[in-house]
N, C-alpha and C positions, 0 to 999 in steps of 0.2 A: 566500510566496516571499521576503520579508522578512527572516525570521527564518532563511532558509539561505542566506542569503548572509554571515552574520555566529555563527550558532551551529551547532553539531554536529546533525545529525540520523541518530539511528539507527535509527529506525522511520518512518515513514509508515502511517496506517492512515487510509484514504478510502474515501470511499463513492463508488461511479461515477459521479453524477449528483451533481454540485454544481452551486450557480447560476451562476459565471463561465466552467466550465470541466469536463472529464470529470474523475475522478480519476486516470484513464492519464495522462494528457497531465501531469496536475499531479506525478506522481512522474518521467516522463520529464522534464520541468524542473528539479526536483529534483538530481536526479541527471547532470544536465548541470555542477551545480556541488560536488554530492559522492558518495558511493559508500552513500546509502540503501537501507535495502531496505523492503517495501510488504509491505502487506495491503491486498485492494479490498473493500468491500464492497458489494454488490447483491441486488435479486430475482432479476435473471437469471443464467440458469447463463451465462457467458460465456467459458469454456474454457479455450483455452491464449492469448487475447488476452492473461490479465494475464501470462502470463511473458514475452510479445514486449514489451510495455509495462514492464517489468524487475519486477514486481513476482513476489516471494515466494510467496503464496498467496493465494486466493482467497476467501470467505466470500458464504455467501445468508443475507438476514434472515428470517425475523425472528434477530437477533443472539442465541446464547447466550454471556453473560458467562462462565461457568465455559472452554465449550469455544474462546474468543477469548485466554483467559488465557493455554490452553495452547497457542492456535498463536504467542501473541506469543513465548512462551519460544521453540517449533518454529523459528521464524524468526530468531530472537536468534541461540540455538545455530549454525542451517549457516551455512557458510563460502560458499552461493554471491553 
């Protein structure tokens, strides 16, 4: 939270389950102080929470690198 309050952030990419906090919560914070956009990542399928939570899209692990690459562009590119 640090480091948005003082540098540009164009991605967020969290995992749900962090130890101080959800990843929801931590991009809704975010984004109280800039216009972020997300990617969550989890086991759980967890739906349309992350677009109420403002985030971008969604990801279940186990993580593939190649196919994260192409949602970071996916999410780079729209406009929402």
């Amino acid at each position: 939270m640090e480091i948005a309050k003082t540098e540009r952030i164009d991605l967020v990419i969290a995992d749900l389950g962090l130890p101080d906090r959800s990843g929801l919560s931590l991009l809704a914070e975010i984004r109280k102080a800039q216009p972020a956009k997300g990617i969550v990542l989890s086991v759980y399928d967890i739906g349309n929470d992350t677009h109420d939570a403002g985030y971008s899209a969604h990801m279940l692990k186990p993580i593939e690198f190649p196919r994260l690459s192409d949602l970071i562009v996916q999410v780079l590119k729209n406009d929402k």
